[in-house]
N, C-alpha and C positions, 0 to 999 in steps of 0.2 A: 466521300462515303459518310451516311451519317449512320448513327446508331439510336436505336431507341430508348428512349429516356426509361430512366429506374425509376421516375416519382410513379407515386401511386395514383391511380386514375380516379379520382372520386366517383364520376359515372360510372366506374367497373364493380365500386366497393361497397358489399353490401351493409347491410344497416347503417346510412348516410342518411340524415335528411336533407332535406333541402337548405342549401348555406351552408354545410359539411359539419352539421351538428351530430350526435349519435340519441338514438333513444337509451334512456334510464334501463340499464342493465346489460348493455349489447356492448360495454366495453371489453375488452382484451383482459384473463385474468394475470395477474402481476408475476413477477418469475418465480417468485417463493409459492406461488400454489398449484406450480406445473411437477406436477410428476414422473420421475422418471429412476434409471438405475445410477444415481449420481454417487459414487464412490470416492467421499473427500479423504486422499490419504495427508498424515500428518507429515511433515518436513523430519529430516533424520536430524535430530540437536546432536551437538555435540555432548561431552558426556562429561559429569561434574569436575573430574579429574581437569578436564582440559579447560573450562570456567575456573576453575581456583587458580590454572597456570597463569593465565589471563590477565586475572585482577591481581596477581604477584608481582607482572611483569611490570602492567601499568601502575601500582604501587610504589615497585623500586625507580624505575624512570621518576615518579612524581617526588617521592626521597630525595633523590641524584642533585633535580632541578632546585627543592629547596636547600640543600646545603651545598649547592654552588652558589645562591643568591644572601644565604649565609654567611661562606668562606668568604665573599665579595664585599659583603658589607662590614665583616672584621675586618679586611685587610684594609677599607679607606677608612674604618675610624682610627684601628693601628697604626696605624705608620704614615 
């Protein structure tokens, strides 16, 4: 069974010239100047509260990690 191909047929397409050139101006305009009812809604952020929890958490973890590379290097010049 075969199906029919999705390319574009250049004999079918109009404003083509000859060689599959287009004339000056019979291009397609660009997505930003098609009009329509496009309704960009904005993403739900989370709320400042829960950004300060965040960068507290990741704060103390980074804390933690330098004064165990701290306690570490006391104890090998200690002892």
């Amino acid at each position: 069974m075969s199906f029919p191909s999705t390319d574009p047929q250049p004999e079918q397409t109009p404003g083509l010239e000859p060689g599959g050139g287009v004339n000056p101006g019979d291009t397609p305009p660009g997505e930003s100047s098609t009009t329509g009812g496009v309704k960009r809604e904005q993403p739900d952020l989370p709320s400042a509260g829960a950004n300060k929890a965040v960068y507290a958490v990741i704060l103390g973890l980074t804390l933690l990690g330098v004064l165990t590379f701290i306690g570490y290097a006391v104890g090998l010049i200690g002892g």
